[in-house]
Each structure stands twice: as structure tokens, then as C-alpha cells.
N, C-alpha and C positions, 0 to 999 in steps of 0.2 A: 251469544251467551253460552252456547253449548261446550263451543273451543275452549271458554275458559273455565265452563265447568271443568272439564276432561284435564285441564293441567292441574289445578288444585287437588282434584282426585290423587292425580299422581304423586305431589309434593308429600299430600296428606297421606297418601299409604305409603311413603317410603320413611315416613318420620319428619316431615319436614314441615316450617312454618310458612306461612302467606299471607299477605298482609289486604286486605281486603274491606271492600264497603259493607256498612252493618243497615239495620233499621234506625239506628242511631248514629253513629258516628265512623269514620274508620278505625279498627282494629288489627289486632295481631289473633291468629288461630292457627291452632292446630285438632290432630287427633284428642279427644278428651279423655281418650282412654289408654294412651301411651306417655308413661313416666319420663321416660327420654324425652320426649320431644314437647312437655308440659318445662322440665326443667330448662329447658333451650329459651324456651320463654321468660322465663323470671331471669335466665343469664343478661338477656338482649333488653328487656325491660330494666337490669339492676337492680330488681325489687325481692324484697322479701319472701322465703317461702312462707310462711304465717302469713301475710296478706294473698285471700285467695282472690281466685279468678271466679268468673262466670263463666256459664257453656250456653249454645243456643241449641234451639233444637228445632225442627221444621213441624209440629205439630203436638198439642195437647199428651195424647195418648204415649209418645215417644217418653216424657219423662220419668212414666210408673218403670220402665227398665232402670233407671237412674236414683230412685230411693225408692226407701222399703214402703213406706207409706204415702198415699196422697189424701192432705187434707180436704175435703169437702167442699170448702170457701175456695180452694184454689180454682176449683173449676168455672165457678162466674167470674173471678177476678180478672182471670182468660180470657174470658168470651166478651166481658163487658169494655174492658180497658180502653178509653180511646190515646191512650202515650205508652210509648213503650213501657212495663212492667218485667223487673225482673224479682223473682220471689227467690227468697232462700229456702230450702225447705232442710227439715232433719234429716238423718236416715240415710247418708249419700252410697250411692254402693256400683259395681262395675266401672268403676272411673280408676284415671292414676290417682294414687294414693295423695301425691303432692298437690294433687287438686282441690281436695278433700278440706273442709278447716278443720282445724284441732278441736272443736268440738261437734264436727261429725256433717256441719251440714254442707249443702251447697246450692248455689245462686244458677237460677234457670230462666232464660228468655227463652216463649215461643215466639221466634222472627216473623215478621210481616214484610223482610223484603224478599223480594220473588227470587235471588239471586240466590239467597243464603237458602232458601226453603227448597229450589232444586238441590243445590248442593248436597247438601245433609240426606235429602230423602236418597240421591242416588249414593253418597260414601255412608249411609245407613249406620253411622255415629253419631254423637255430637260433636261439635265444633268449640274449643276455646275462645272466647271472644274477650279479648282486653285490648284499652287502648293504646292506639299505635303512635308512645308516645316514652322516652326513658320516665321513670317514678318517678312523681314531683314536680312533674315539668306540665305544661299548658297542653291537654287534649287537644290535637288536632280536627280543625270543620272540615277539611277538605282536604285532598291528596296534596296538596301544594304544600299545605304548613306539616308535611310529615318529615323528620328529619332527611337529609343523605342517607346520614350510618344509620339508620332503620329499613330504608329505602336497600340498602345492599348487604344486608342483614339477614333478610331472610328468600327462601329459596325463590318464591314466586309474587308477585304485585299483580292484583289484579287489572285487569285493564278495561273498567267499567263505570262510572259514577265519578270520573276522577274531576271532573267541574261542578262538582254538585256538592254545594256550602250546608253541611248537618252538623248544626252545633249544641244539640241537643241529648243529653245522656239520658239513661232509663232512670223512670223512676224505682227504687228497690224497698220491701218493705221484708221479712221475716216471717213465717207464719206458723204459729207451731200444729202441732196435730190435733189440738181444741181449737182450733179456727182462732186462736188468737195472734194478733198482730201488731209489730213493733216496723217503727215507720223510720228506715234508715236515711233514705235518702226520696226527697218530691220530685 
């Protein structure tokens, strides 16, 4: 695990994507806080810059750098969750701007896979995480259903989990800063 931390690292600080196992499914990431290499994303993806991305982040605390406020509910929501959880929250701020939605917020997973949570704690970022899949097309469960041309798309393919069938996405809800909540996706 070490070795392919240490390439990602390198992909990831040179601007570059990687296409890699989540706590959910496989994705496409990059740095979350570089513009260039967010829009490399939505090139290789075909998708919209108005449809955003999510980031992950290897712990609770990591996401108060990443919006201005954190709601109160989001902290049990964290602790309690037994399925992945990705919350939108308002406020988005130190990210590339193209990350960002149009009306300001942004979508955060703390990961529970041990892979993603080295990662991130040592490139002390977040990580883009979207599926490694062109828009509109079927999520990929496993390294095998990810295209070719995604496959040689981007800089680096992890080389970890790649027989490992996860067909499960996060579930995503919105939460504003009065702890209220709109339930996007179960």
C-alpha cells in the first residue's frame, strides 16, 4: 500500500488524475484544490461544469478548512452512519473554484477506506472523488467494468482492490446550517 500511496502522491502533486478504489465504488480524483486538474476531470468525464463533484477527506475535523461553517448535526451524522454518507454542506471555500456549485456549496465524504484515509492524511488535501465512468453511462462495481479510454486517460491506476465487486454509491443528503435536511440521494 505504501508504494502506491507514494505514486498517487506524485500524480496528485504534479496536477495529475488517478483513478482509484473508494469506500464506495471506483473513481476518478484529483487534487481538490487545483483548477487545472479539477477541469481535466469533467474533460475525461464529458460532463458538465455545473454538475459538481464531491471530495473525500480522511477525517471529521479536515472539513472545517473546506467551508466556513459546520453544522452541528453534521457531526453525529459522521459518527453514526453505518453507509457511506456524503453531505453537501454551504459555505465552500479553499477548493478550485470549478468544484465549488453555483450556489456555493459542496459535497464531502469522510472515507472509511484505509487506502483513501492514508492517502489524503499524507497529500494533506482533499481528494476528488467521481465516478470512473464518461456521464451517463453505468457506474462501474469493479476495475474490470472501467472503460479502456478511462483506463489510459489518466496518469496513474491504482493497483489495489481491483477484484473487489462495490456497487454501492453514497448515500447524499444537504444540510443547511439550521441542521436542516434535504435527502438527495439513499
Amino acid at each position: 500500500m505504501k508504494d502506491e500511496i507514494n505514486k498517487c502522491l506524485e500524480v496528485l502533486e504534479n496536477g495529475g488524475i488517478i483513478l482509484y478504489p473508494t469506500d464506495t465504488i471506483w473513481g476518478i480524483g484529483c487534487d481538490a484544490t487545483n483548477e487545472e486538474a479539477v477541469k481535466k476531470i469533467y474533460a475525461l468525464k464529458r460532463r458538465e461544469e455545473t454538475k459538481s463533484m464531491l471530495l473525500l477527506v480522511d477525517k471529521p475535523e479536515r472539513i472545517l478548512s473546506y467551508i466556513k461553517e459546520m453544522p452541528e448535526l453534521a457531526w453525529d451524522l459522521i459518527e453514526y452512519t453505518e453507509k457511506p454518507l456524503t453531505i453537501i454542506y454551504p459555505g465552500a471555500k479553499n477548493l478550485a473554484k470549478n468544484l465549488i456549485g453555483e450556489d456555493g456549496t459542496i459535497g464531502i465524504r469522510v472515507s472509511s477506506n484505509e487506502f483513501n484515509k492514508k492517502l489524503i492524511e499524507r497529500f494533506k488535501k482533499p481528494i476528488v472523488s467521481t465516478s470512473a465512468n464518461i456521464s451517463g453511462e453505468t457506474s462501474p462495481s469493479c476495475f474490470a467494468e472501467i472503460s479502456d479510454e478511462l483506463k489510459s486517460s489518466v496518469e496513474y491506476c491504482v493497483n489495489l482492490d481491483r477484484n473487489l465487486i462495490r456497487n454501492q454509491s453514497s448515500s447524499i443528503i444537504m444540510l443547511g446550517l439550521s441542521n436542516e435536511i434535504k435527502i438527495i440521494r439513499e
